[in-house]
C-alpha positions, 0 to 999 in steps of 0.5 A: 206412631204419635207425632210426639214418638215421631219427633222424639225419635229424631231428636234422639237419633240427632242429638245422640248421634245414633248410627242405627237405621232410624227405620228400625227405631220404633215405638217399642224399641228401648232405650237402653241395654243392646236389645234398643238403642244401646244406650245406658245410664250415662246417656240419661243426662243428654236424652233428660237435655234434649228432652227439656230442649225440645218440649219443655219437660223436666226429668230431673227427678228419678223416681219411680213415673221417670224410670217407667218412661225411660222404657221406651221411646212410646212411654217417654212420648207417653209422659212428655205429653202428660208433663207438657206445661209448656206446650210445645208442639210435637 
């Protein structure tokens, strides 16, 4: 696991207020739909929040690159480390 999936699963499990075992929340696991982190559309304005908060990255247009790393918790960390000008630390 990559420091950025690391930190940003507990930024998600904060800030999101899950109640699953943060264990069990792992690089593949998706982000919406019951099979991950049952999380749906309503959720993308709080994890693109929390996201711009604690790295420094935008996802505020949806077009195809930020629907693809809204998959997973490893293809979001995957593109908050393509997109991160600002530098923060993961």
């Amino acid at each position: 696991m990559t420091p950025t999936e690391r930190k940003l699963i507990n930024i998600l499990k904060d800030g999101l207020k899950l109640r699953m075992d943060i264990a069990l929340i792992q690089p593949d696991t998706v982000i919406f739909g019951k099979n991950g982190l049952g999380l749906d559309s309503v959720d993308v304005l709080e994890i693109a929040v929390l996201v711009d908060k604690h790295f420094g990255v935008q996802l505020q247009d949806q077009n195809d690159e930020v629907r693809a790393a809204l998959t997973n918790i490893a293809s979001l960390a995957a593109y908050i480390d393509r997109h991160n000008s600002a530098g923060v630390q993961p």
